[in-house]
N, C-alpha and C positions, 0 to 999 in steps of 0.2 A: 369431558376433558376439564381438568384442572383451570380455574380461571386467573388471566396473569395477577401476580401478584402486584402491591403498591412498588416495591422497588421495579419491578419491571419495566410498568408504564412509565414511572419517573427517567426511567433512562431509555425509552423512547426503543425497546426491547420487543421482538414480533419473533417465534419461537417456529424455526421450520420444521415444517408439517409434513413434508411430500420426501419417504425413504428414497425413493430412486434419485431424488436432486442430491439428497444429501449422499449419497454415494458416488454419484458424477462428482461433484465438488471435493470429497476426498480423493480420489483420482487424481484430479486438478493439483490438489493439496499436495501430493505424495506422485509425482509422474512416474520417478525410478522404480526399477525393480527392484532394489535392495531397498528395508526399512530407514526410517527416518531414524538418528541416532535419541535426537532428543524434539522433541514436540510441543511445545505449548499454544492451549485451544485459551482464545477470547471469549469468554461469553457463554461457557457450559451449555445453561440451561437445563433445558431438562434429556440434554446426552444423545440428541437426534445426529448431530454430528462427530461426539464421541467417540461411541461405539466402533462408526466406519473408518476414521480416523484413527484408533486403538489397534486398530487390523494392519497398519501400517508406518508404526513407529517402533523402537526399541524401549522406549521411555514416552510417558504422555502426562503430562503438568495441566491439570484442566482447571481454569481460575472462572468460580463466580459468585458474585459478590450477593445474591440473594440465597439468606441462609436458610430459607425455606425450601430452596432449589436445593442447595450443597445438603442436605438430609436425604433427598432423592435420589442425589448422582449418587452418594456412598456407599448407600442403599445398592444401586445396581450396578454398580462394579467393583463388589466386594472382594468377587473372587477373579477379578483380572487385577492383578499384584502389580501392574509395571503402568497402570493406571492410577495417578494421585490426584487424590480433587482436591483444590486450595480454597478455600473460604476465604477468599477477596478480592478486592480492586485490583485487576491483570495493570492496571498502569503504576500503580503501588510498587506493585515488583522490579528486583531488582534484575537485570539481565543474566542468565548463567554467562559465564566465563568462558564453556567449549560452544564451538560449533552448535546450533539449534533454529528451530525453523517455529514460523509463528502461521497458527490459520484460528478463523473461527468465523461466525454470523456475528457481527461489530454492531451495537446501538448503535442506529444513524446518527444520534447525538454527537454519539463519543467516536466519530472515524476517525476528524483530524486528530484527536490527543492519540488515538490506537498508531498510528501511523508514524506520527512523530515519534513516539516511546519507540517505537519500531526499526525507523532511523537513525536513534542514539544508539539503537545497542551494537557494540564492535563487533559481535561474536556472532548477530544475524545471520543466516543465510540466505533466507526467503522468507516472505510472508504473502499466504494467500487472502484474502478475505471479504465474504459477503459484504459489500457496501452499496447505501444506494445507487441507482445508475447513474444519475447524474455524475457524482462525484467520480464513479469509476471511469468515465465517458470522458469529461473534464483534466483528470490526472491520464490519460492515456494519450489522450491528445485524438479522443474518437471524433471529438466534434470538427477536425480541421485547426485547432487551435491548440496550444501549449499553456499550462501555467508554470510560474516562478518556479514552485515546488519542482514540477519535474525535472526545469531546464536544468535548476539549479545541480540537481542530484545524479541526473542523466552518465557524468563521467564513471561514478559508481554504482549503480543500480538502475535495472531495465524496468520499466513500467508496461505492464500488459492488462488488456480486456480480456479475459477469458472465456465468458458467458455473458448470459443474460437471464436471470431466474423471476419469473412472474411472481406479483406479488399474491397472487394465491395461494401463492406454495408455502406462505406462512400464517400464525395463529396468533394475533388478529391479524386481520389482513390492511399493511398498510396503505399507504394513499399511491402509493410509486413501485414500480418493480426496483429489484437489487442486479448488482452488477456482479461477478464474478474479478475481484483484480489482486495481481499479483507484481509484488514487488521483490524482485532478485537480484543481489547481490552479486557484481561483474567478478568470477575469477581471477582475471585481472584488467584493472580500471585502466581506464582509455586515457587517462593521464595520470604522470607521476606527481608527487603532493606539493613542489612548487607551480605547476601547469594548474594541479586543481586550483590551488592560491588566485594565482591571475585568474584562471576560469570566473571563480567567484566574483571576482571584481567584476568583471568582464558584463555577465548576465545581471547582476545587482545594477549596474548603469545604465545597461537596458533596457532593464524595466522600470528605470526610475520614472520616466514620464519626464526629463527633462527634456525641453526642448520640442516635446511636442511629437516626436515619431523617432522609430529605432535610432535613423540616420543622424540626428539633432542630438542624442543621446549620445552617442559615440563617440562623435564629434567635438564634446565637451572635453575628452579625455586624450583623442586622435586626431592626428591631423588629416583633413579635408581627403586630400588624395590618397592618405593609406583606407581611411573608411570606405571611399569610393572603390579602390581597387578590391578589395575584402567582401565587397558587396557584389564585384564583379564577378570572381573567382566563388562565393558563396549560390552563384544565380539568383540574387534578390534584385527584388525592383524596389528602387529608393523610397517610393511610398508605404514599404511592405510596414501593415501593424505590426507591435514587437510579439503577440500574444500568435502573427501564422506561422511567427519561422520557427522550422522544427528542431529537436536537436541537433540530428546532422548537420545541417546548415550552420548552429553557432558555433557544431566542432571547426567548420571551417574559418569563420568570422576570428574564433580564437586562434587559430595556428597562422594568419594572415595578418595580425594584430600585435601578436605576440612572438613574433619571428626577428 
């Protein structure tokens, strides 16, 4: 086997190894029956997740920035035509404009920047993507707790665990297993875009840490007995950290707040 290259390891880069994960994971990637219209993979490599993902797009944008690698992938997918391998940084890229869906095996490095680029694009529709467990664990809210990121983003986009892949399954093998998580884009969002507005507000104050707990946070901005009641209607207990309450709960906080 091919040994990783410099750029590899500098982007903290572990190439899956194991055909049958990377076939569960495009699955994952592609749930419908019908093909994905437009596709772009994170992080090529050397095309272990390619391929199974090629089997289920109309179009496939495979970006990766080690050009020792993009020699390989051209190499073997010459002759699948609706497969393009881009020689660079997937964060570099500019968004397409229609409809498109984003998967790959993400450098642990590079999750948050893969994620955010992710989030800016209007025209996303999902994105699956190998990341370590923690983080997937963290943004999904597996551990019993919420962060910023998701509460924030919650009105438009569902954040899921999908799996859990060992870290043997990759080459080299690194220190942590990976998460399977998937971020999708609500049909239609749970609030319209002055509700998101206050939304923002809303969860920005509550994780500000003023005041010392949710309640004290709120408070700042709301008066005593609308918080109270909001908290009532929410079934929180006033000492709740900001980091247990789950979305649902601050959808209610905000419609009791903002009413």
């Amino acid at each position: 086997m091919a040994r990783p290259t410099a750029t590899s390891r500098a982007l903290s880069q572990n190439f899956l190894a194991d055909r049958a994960t990377a076939e569960r994971f495009a699955r994952l990637a592609a749930p419908r029956a019908r093909p994905i219209p437009l596709l772009l993979e994170v992080g090529a490599g050397k095309g272990a997740l390619t391929a199974p993902l090629a089997r289920r797009c109309r179009e496939l944008r495979a970006y990766e920035i080690d050009p020792r690698l993009v020699s390989v992938l051209r190499g073997r997918f010459s002759g699948t035509p609706h497969v393009r391998v881009i020689g660079a940084d997937f964060l570099a890229a500019h968004p397409p404009r229609t409809p498109f869906s984003v998967a790959g095996n993400v450098p642990f490095s590079r999750t948050a920047a893969v994620v955010d680029w992710c989030l800016r694009a209007p025209a996303l529709t999902d994105a699956t993507l190998l990341t370590q467990l923690e983080y997937a664990r963290k943004r999904t809210g597996d551990y019993g707790s919420w962060t910023l990121l998701t509460v924030r983003t919650w009105p438009r986009y569902e954040w899921r665990l999908l799996g859990r892949v060992g870290r043997h399954s990759f080459r080299p093998v690194p220190r942590v297993d990976a998460g399977v998580l998937r971020v999708e884009r609500r049909e239609t969002p749970l609030l319209d875009a002055a509700g998101y507005r206050s939304w923002l507000d809303l969860v920005e104050l509550g994780f500000s840490g003023a005041g010392g707990s949710l309640r004290a946070s709120l408070r700042r901005a709301h008066p005593r007995r609308r918080v109270d009641a909001a908290f009532r209607a929410a079934r929180l207990d006033p000492g709740v950290l900001v980091g247990e309450v789950a979305p649902e709960r601050w959808l209610r906080l905000h419609a009791e707040l903002t009413r």
